[in-house]
Steps between C-alpha positions, in 0.01 A plus 500: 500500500549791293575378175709649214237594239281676750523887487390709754201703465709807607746432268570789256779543245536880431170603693313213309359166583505243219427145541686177371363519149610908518807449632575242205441755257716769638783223482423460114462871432850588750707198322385655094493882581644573815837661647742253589417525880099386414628226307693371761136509686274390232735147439521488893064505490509247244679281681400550821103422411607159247429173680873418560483531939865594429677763344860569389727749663844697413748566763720812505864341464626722806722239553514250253304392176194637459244213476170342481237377769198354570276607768106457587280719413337435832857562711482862368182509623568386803801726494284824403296376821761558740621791333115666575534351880835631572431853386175536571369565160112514453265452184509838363813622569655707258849331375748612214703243243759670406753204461581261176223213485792311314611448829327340839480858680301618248267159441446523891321835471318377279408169677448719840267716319238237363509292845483753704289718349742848467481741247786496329605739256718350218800749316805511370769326705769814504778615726262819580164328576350754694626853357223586325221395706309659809320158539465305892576174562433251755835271378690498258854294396776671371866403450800737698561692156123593473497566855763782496381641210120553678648596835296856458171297402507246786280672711239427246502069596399362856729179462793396260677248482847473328696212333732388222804619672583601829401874670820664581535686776498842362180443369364332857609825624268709213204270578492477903373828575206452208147436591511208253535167690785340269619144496803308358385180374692150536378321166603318166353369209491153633300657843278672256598849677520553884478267761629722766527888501675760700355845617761761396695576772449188644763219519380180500209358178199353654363199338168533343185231615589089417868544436753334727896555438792273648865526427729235306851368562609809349345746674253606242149523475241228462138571420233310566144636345276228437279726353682637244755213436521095534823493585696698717692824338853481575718831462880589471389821764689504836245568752467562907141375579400639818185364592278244308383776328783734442817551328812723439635504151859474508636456150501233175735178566583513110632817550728434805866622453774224599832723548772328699236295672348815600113478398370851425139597472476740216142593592642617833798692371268749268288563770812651662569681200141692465574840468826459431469466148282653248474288221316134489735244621609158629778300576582161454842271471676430155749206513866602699821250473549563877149576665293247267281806453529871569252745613469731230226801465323587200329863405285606234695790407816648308839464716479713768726591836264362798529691798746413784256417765261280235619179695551583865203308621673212302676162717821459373442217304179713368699696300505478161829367285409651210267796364333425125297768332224408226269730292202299561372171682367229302187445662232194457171630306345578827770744605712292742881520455683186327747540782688124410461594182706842533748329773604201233593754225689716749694206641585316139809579314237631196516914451202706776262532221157411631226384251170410588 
């Protein structure tokens, strides 16, 4: 069993090998002198070569607290593993980090670099990755921002994969006709990234190898990956699982609008509204004396007159009671909106002044 301290002979961190004792002194000389990025990675090599089999992970706060957990050391091993089987990857392979190690994205580049042997080149983790560079890559992991900010440097990687939020469907549209094979992972911080991925274009996520997914009373996803995790992962997603190893993502349960005993899917309404509206939004349901809660829809922008036909693909009951306009979105550190966050202060009594 591959085991977590082992590195790859074809490992190679910015074109170079280094071995355990190497790698250790990078860490040192990245946490004292380097850029806030390498520090992220030198504390990450630290811990990830001490003799604790366990390390300690942040999670983004998309849609709650941010917090703390514990995972194996092995289980992201394992979970770098499947990663390698399920997209092919071979020792050598040229890969690119270009996410925040603070973060499990990041970490698992990393992690997939020393087990399975890629060369990974290490750099700053900015919203233009690739603009400067004429650089190939066998795979690479990017979030949607970086994504449509490279969409004229894509032809330069063989396979990427994209998480952290979900690929709209303008930007499905910009990668389909591309060379580059692009996925949308399924992951979290407590899955330690994917465990299932969908082709671009594609609708249903495949489950990568040793993973096994059931539903619960609610409808929402339950994972079981024995590899990865001791017990099984349960999520607020609402899910259609198709075969035993296939799924359709359908929407959050947490963020579920009750109006009138109507239950709206607000993942399903802005997919109906691609196109229709060129600013980031969402929508959600504030608290209503009549309704219990009313759909409302929220854009990143200064008040505006949308156009008469934005909501003609819209159900009746799809259309939004009310239209709020904010400057900017609070986000999470990783870049994912605060949507309850944004919804409570629009549906208190308190002035629409948002603060992060």
């Amino acid at each position: 069993m591959y085991t977590y301290k082992q590195i790859h002979k074809d490992f190679r961190l910015n074109g170079t090998f280094f071995t355990q004792e190497d790698l250790l002194q990078i860490g040192c000389n990245y946490i004292k002198d380097g850029k806030d990025f390498q520090k992220a990675l030198g504390k990450f090599i630290l811990d990830w070569f001490d003799n604790n089999p366990e390390i300690t992970l942040q999670t983004s706060g998309t849609t709650g607290t941010a917090k703390q957990i514990t995972v194996t050391k092995q289980a992201m091993v394992n979970s770098a593993l499947a990663t390698g089987s399920f997209f092919n990857l071979e020792p050598k392979d040229k890969a690119l980090c270009c996410l925040p190690v603070n973060f499990i994205a990041g970490k698992m580049m990393f992690v997939r670099a020393l087990v399975l042997g890629l060369d990974l080149d290490f750099i700053a983790p900015t919203a233009f990755p690739i603009k400067k560079s004429n650089k190939k890559y066998d795979f690479v992991a990017m979030s949607p921002m970086q994504v449509e900010n490279s969409i004229d440097k894509l032809h330069l990687i063989k396979k990427l994969i994209i998480g952290g939020s979900k690929v709209s469907n303008p930007l499905q549209e910009k990668l389909i006709p591309l060379a580059t094979q692009s996925y949308e992972t399924y992951a979290s911080t407590e899955t330690l990234t994917h465990i299932a991925a969908r082709q671009v274009g594609e609708e249903y996520f495949r489950l990568l190898p040793d993973i096994n997914i059931e539903l619960d009373p609610r409808g929402c996803l339950v994972i079981d990956a024995p590899r990865i995790s001791q017990q099984k992962i349960i999520t607020n997603d609402l899910v259609e699982i198709t075969s035993e190893n296939q799924f359709r993502w359908i929407g959050r349960i947490d963020n579920v609008v009750n109006s009138g005993g109507i239950k709206l899917s607000p993942e399903n309404i802005e997919t109906k509204l691609t196109n229709k509206i060129p600013y980031r939004f969402f929508v959600g349901g504030i608290p209503d004396v009549i309704l219990g809660e009313k759909l409302v829809l929220v854009i990143e922008a200064k008040n505006y007159s949308l156009h008469e036909n934005t909501f003609e693909k819209l159900d009746k009951y799809e259309k939004p009671k009310e239209i709020f306009f904010v400057p900017q979105f609070l986000e999470t550190e990783s870049g994912k909106i605060k949507r309850k966050k944004i919804i409570n202060y629009l549906g208190g009594s308190a002035p629409k002044v948002l603060k992060h």
